[in-house]
C-alpha positions in Angstrom: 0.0 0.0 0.0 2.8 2.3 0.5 3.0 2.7 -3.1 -0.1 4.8 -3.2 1.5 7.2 0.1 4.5 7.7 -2.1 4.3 10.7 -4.8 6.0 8.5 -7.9 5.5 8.1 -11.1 3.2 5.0 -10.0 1.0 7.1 -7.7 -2.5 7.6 -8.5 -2.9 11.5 -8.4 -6.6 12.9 -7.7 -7.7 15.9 -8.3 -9.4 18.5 -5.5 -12.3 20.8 -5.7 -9.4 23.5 -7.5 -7.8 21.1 -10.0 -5.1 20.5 -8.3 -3.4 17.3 -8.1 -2.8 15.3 -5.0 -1.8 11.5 -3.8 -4.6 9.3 -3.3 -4.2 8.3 0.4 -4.8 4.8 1.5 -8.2 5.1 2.6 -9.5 6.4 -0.9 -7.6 3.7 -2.5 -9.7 1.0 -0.4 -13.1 2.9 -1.0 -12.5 2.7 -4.8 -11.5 -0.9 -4.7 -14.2 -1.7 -2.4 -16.6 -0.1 -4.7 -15.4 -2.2 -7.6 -15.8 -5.3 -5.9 -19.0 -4.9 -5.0 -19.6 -4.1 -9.2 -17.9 -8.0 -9.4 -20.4 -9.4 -7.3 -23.3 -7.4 -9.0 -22.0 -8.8 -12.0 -21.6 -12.5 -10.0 -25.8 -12.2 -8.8 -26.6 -11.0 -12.0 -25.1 -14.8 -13.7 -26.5 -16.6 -11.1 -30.3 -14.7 -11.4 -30.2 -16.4 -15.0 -28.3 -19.8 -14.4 -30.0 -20.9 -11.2 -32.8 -22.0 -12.6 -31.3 -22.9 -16.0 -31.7 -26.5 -15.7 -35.4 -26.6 -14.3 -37.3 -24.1 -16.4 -38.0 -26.6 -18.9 -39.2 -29.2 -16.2 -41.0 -26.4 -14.2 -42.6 -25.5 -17.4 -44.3 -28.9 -18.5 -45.2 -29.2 -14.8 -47.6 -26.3 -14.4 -48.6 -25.5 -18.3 -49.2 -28.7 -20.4 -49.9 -26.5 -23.3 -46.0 -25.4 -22.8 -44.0 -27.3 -25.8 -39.9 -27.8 -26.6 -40.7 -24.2 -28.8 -41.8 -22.5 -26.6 -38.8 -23.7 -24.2 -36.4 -21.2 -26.3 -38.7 -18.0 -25.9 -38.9 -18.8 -22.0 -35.3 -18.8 -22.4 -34.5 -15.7 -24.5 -36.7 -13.7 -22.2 -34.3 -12.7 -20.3 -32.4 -11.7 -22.8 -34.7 -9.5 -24.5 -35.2 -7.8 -21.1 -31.6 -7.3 -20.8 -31.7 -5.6 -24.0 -33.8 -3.6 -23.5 -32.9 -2.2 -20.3 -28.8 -1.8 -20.5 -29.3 1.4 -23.0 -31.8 2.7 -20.9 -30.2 2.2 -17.4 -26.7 3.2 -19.5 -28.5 6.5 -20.2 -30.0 7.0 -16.2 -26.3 6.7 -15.4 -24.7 8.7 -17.5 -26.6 11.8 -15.8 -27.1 10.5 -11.9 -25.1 8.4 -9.6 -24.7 4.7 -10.6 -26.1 3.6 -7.0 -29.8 4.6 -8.3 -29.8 2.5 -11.6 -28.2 0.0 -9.6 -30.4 -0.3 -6.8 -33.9 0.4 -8.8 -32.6 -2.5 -11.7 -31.6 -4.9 -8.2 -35.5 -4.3 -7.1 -36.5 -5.4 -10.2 -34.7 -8.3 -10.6 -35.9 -9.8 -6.5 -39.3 -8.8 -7.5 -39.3 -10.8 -11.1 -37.7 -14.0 -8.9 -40.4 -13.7 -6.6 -43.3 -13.5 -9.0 -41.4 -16.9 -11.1 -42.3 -18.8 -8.0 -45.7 -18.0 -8.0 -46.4 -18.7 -11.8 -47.9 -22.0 -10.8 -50.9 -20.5 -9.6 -53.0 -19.0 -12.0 -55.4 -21.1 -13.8 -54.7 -21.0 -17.3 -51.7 -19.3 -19.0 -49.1 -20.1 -16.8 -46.3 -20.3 -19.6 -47.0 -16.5 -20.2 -46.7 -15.8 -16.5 -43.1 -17.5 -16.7 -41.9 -15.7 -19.7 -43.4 -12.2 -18.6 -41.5 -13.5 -15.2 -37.8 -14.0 -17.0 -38.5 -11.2 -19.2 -38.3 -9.1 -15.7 -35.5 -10.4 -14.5 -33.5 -9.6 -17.6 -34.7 -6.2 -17.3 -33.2 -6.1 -13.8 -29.9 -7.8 -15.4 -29.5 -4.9 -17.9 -27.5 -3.2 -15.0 -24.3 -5.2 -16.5 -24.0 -2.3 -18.4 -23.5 0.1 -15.8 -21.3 -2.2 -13.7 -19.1 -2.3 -17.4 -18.8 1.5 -17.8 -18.0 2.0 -14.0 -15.3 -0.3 -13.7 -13.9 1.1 -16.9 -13.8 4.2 -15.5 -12.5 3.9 -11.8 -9.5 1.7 -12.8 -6.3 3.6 -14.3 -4.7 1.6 -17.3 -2.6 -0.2 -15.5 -5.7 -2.0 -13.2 -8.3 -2.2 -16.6 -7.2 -5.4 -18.2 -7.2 -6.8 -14.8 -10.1 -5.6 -13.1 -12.2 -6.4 -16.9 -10.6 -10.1 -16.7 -12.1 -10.5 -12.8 -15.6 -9.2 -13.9 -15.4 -11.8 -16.9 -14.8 -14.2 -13.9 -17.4 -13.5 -11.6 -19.9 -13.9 -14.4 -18.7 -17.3 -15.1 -18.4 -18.0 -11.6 -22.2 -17.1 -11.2 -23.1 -19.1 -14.1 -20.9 -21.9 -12.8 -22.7 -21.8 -8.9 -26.4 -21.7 -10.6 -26.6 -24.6 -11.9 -25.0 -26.2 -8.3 -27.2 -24.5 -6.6 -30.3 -25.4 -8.6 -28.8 -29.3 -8.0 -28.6 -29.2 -4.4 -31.8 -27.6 -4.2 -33.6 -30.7 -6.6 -33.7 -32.7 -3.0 -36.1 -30.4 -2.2 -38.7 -32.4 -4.7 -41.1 -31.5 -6.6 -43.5 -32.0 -3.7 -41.3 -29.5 -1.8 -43.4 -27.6 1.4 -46.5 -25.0 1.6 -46.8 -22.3 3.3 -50.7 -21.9 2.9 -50.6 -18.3 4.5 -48.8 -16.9 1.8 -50.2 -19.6 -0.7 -46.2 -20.2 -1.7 -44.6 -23.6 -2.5 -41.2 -24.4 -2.1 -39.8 -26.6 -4.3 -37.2 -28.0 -6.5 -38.3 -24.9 -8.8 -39.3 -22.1 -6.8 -36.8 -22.7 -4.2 -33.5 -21.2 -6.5 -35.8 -18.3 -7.4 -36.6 -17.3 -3.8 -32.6 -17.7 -3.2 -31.8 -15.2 -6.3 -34.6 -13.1 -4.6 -32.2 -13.3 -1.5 -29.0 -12.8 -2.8 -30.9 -9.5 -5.0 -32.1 -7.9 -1.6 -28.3 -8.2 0.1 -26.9 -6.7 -3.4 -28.9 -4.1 -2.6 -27.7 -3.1 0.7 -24.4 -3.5 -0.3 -24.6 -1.4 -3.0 -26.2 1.5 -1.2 -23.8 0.8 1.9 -20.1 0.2 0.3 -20.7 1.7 -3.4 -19.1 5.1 -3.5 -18.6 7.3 -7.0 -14.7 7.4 -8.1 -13.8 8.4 -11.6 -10.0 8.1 -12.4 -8.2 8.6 -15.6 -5.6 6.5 -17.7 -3.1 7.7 -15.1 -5.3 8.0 -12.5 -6.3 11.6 -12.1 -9.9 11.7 -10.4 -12.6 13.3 -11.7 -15.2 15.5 -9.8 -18.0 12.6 -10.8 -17.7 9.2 -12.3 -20.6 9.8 -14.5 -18.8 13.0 -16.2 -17.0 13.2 -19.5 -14.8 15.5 -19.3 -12.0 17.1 -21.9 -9.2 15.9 -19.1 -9.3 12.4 -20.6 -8.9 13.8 -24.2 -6.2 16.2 -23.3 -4.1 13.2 -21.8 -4.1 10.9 -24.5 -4.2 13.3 -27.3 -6.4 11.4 -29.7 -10.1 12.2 -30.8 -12.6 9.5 -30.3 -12.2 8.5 -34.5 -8.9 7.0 -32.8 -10.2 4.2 -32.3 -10.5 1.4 -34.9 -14.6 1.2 -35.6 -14.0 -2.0 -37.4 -12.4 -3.7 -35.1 -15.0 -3.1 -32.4 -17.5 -3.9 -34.9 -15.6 -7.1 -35.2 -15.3 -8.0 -31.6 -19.2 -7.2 -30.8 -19.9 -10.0 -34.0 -17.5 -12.3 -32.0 -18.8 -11.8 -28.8 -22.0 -12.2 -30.2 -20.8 -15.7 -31.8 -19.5 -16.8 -28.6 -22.8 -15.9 -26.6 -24.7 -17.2 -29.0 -23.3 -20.8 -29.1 -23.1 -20.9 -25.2 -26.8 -20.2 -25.3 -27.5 -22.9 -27.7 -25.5 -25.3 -25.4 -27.5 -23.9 -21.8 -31.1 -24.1 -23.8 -30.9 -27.8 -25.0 -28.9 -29.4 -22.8 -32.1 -30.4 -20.2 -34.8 -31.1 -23.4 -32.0 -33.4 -25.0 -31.0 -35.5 -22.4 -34.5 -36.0 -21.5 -34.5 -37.5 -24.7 -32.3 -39.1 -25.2 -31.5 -40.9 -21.9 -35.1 -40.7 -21.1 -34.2 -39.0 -17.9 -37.3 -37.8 -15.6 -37.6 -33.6 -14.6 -36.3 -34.7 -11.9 -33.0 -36.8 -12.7 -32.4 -34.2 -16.0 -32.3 -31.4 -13.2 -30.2 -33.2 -11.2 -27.4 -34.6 -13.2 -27.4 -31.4 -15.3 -27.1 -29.6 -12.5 -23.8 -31.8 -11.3 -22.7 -31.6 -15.3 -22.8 -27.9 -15.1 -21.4 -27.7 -11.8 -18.3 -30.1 -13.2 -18.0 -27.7 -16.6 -18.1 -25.0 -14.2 -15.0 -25.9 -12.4 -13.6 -26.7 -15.4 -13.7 -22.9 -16.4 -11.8 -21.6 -13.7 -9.1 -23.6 -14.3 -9.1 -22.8 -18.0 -9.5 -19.3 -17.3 -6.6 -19.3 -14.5 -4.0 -20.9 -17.4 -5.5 -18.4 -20.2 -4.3 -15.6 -18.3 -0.7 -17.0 -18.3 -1.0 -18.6 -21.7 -2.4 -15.1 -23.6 1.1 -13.3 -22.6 3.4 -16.0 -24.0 0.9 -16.2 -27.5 -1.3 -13.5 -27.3 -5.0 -12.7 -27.2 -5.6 -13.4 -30.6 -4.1 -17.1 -30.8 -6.3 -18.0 -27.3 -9.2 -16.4 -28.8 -8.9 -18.9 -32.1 -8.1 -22.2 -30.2 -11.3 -21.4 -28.1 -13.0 -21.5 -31.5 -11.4 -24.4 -32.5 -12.3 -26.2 -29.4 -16.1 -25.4 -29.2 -16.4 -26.4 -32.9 -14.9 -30.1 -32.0 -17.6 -29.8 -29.1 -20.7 -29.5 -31.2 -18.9 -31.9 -33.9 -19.0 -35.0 -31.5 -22.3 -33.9 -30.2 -23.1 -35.0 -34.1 -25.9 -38.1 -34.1 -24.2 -41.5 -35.5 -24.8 -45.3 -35.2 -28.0 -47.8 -35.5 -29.4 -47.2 -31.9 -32.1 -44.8 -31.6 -33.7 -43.1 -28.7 -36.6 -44.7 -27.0 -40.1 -43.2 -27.7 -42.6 -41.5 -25.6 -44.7 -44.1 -23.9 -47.7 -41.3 -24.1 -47.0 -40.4 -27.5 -47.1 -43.7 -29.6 -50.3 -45.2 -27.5 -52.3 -44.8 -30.9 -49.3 -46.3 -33.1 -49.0 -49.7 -30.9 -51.1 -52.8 -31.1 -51.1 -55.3 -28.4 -47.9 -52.9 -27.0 -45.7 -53.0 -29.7 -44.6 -50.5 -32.6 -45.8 -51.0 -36.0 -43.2 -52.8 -38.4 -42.6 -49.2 -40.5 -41.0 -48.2 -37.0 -37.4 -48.3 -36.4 -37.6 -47.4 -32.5 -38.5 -48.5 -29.2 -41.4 -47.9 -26.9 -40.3 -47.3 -23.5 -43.6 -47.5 -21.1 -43.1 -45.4 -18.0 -41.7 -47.8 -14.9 -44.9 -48.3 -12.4 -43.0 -46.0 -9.5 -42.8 -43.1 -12.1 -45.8 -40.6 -12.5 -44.7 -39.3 -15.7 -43.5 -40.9 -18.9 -40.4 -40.5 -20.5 -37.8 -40.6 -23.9 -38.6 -39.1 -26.9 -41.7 -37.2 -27.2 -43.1 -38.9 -30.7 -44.6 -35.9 -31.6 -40.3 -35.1 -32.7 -41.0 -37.3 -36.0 -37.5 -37.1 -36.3 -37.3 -39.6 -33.2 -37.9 -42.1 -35.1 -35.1 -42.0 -37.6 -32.1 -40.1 -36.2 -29.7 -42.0 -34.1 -29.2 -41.4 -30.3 -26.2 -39.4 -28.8 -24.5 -41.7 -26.7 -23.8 -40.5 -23.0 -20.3 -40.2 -24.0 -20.8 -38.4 -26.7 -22.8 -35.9 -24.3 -20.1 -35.7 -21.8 -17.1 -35.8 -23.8 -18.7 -32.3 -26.0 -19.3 -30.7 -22.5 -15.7 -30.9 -21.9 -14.7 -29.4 -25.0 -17.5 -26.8 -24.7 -16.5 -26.1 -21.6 -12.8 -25.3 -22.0 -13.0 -23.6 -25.6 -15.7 -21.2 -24.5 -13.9 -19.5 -21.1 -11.2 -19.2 -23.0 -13.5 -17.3 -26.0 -15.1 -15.1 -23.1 -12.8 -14.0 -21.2 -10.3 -12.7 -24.6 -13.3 -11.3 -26.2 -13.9 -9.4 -23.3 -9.9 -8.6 -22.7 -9.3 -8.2 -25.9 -12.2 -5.7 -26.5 -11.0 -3.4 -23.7 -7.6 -3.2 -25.0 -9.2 -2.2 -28.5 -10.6 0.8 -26.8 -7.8 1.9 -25.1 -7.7 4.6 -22.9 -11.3 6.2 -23.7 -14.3 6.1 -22.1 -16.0 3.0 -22.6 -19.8 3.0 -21.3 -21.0 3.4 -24.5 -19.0 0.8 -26.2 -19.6 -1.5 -23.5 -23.3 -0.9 -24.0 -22.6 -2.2 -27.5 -20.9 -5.2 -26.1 -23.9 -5.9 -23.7 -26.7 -5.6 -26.2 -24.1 -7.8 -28.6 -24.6 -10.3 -26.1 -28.1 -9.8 -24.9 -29.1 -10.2 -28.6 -27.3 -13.7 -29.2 -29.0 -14.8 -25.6 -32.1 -13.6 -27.3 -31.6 -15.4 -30.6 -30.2 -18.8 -29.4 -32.4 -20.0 -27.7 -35.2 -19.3 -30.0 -32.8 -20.8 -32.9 -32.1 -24.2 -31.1 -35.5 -25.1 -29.6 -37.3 -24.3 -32.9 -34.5 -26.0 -34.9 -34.1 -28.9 -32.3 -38.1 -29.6 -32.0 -38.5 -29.7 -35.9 -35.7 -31.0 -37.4 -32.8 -32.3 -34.7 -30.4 -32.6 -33.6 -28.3 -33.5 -36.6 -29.0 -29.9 -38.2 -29.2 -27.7 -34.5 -25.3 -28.7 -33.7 -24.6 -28.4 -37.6 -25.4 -24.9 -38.2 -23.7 -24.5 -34.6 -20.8 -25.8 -36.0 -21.2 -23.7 -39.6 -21.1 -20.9 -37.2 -18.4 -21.4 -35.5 -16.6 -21.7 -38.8 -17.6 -18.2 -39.7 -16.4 -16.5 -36.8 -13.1 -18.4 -37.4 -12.9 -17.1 -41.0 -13.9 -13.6 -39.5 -11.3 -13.5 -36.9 -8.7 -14.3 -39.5 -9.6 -11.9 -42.0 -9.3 -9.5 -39.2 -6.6 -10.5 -37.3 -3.9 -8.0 -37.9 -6.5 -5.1 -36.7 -7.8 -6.7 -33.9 -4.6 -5.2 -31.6 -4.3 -3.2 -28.5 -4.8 0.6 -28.8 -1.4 1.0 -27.0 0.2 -1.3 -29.8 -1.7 0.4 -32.7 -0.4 3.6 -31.8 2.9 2.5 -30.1 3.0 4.4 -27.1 5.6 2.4 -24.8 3.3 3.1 -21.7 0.2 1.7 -22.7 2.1 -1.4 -24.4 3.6 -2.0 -20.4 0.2 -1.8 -19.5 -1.5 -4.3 -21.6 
């Protein structure tokens, strides 16, 4: 600490009420940092408010709306993302002209009040489904606040702290997408029976039981946030600013460059890679609890479960990539990590690929009008699989996929083995998009941009989801995972027709500082 006491070269200087510079003391180094973690764990709740109950919306869905198909699965699931979309501009804007706590606070309300109203979408009558998605919709809008956490981490962290301080936000949002779906799995013992509390007409259960927790976890974001978060603005060599939320010439004046410095195309480039990269991951969240259903002809029950402890597993498997990326990217770069991330989630959704002579069973429920005397027809090539007597729900294929009948089963392997992959190449995607992107920019102020970046990834949320279940349902799996795949293939051929532009601003302009820095 005695490094900000000492008036070097190294020392933060702030500026007072008459412009003139001073050291920033001890104490105003720990607010600032204090105020930035509590942006990681906004960013952390905000992951978890969408991944907690990840694995059971599907389940939760058939259970209280038997209208609710595989289709409409993917809107349920883009909801949140449309919400998000939505809101980041809007709460962007609020920021831009009051303190971040009240866009903060107001978006964290929203967000524990959208949780609590998903655990009462079972009771209603009759349109449950739309209850749900009106439900997620609301808690995307309370997620929108990424946005604001982005632009106010960029701007109370000198150069020398951004690439760091952007690389631990990346990691609390895969950390809270990693702990959902753990949390979700211990809380499946709960059953779908669960407890009632008859004053308050609210069950707790296997389903509403993670929403009430991310209702929890909102409510203490939001003391924290009014308690600890405090408003610092610092510059590239960290010169304060009156208020974070103010632009002011002081920023231009030390860098020298108008905001044309920065290479448009290349952050057009990154936000269609970023998009890419949320996009697939989306795809891979959305399908996994529909497809092992049926494929393995797990219950709502078990697919919660041992998704959950899959997630969990992939999860853990990110922070480890993401601890040897950070070491790997300064021997080979951002650029080379970025493309074997690619590399690695396209062998992912290749093995996920359909092959063999087995086929999944069928639908006990679905085929009853197909059987005689309990067996198929001989112009089927698949099994019935009757529900077991101690199972009140029937399970496999539903037959009303035609393509059940005729595309081949993915193996358990198969599933496991692309969850690996998946789960190192796209950390490793994430975290140097994000890195990467930051760098781009440089040294200017970056709410907007990182408004672009949220929406970039709000929008692929929104999109694959829909994609994938509407895909999936009519045609799938063979052509979901292969336009996945043909996808993954563009944003290779994209990153290497823009490789040599995609640099750091320090290294396009070669200012020795900012190359130290990166």
């Amino acid at each position: 600490m005695s490094q900000h006491l000492e008036p070097d070269e190294n020392t933060a200087l702030l500026r007072n009420e008459n412009g003139k510079a001073f050291t920033e003391t001890q104490e105003q180094y720990k607010s600032r940092w204090r105020s930035i973690r509590v942006m990681y764990l906004t960013m952390f709740l905000s992951s978890v408010g969408f991944s907690i109950v990840i694995t059971s919306i599907w389940p939760y869905l058939e259970k209280i709306d038997l209208t609710a198909d595989a289709s409409f699965l993917g809107w349920v699931v883009a909801a949140y993302s449309v919400g998000q979309m939505v809101a980041s501009p809007i709460l962007g804007l609020w920021s831009n002209y009051r303190p971040r706590r009240e866009p903060l606070v107001a978006s964290i309300f929203i967000n524990v009040a959208a949780n609590i109203l998903y655990a009462y979408v079972h009771i209603p009558r009759s349109h449950n489904k739309y209850y749900m998605l009106a439900a997620r919709i609301c808690v995307g809008l309370g997620a929108g606040n990424v946005a604001v956490v982005r632009s106010y981490v960029a701007g109370a962290t000198t150069l020398n702290e951004r690439n760091s301080a952007m690389a631990n936000m990346s990691a609390s949002q895969a950390l809270g997408f990693i702990l959902g779906p753990v949390l979700q799995a211990c809380m499946s013992f709960i059953g779908e029976r669960g407890v009632t509390w008859e004053l308050i007409d609210l069950q707790l259960n296997m389903y509403t039981a993670p929403a009430l927790l991310g209702a929890l976890f909102g409510v203490v974001n939001i003391v924290l946030v009014i308690a600890v978060l405090r408003e610092h603005c610092v510059d590239d060599l960290g010169r304060s600013f009156n208020n974070i939320n103010s632009i002011s010439e002081e920023r231009v004046e030390v860098t020298g460059d108008t905001e044309e410095s920065i290479d448009q195309l290349a952050v057009v480039t990154s936000n269609l890679l970023f998009f890419v990269i949320l996009f697939i991951f989306a795809v891979f969240e959305t399908i996994s609890t529909p497809l092992s259903m049926d494929m393995y002809s797990w219950t709502r029950a078990q697919a919660v479960y041992y998704n959950g402890i899959i997630l969990a597993a992939i999860g853990f498997e990110s922070i480890l990539v993401f601890m040897a990326v950070k070491s790997i990217s300064k021997i080979t770069g951002d650029r080379l990590v970025l493309l074997g991330g690619l590399v690695i989630i396209f062998c992912g959704f290749l093995i996920l690929l359909p092959w063999g002579n087995q086929f999944p069973k069928i639908q006990w429920t679905g085929i009853q009008n197909t059987t005689t005397n309990g067996t198929l027809s001989a112009t089927t090539n698949v099994t019935s699989s009757p529900p077991p007597n101690n199972l009140s729900e029937p399970t496999g294929c539903p037959a009303q996929q035609t393509w059940c009948q005729y595309i081949p089963v993915i193996h358990l392997a198969q599933y496991i083995t692309s969850d690996i992959f998946i789960g190192m190449g796209y950390p490793a995607c994430n975290v140097m998009s994000y890195t990467l992107y930051s760098k781009i920019l440089g040294p200017k102020p970056q709410g907007v941009y990182m408004g672009w970046l949220t929406a970039s990834g709000s929008g692929a949320r929104t999109l694959g989801p829909v994609f994938v279940s509407q895909v999936y349902t009519s045609l799938g799996p063979r052509w979901a995972f292969g336009a996945v795949c043909g996808l993954v293939v563009a944003a290779v051929v994209l990153l290497g027709v823009m490789y040599k532009r995609l640099i750091a601003f320090s290294e396009r302009y070669g200012r020795l500082q900012e190359q130290v820095a990166a």
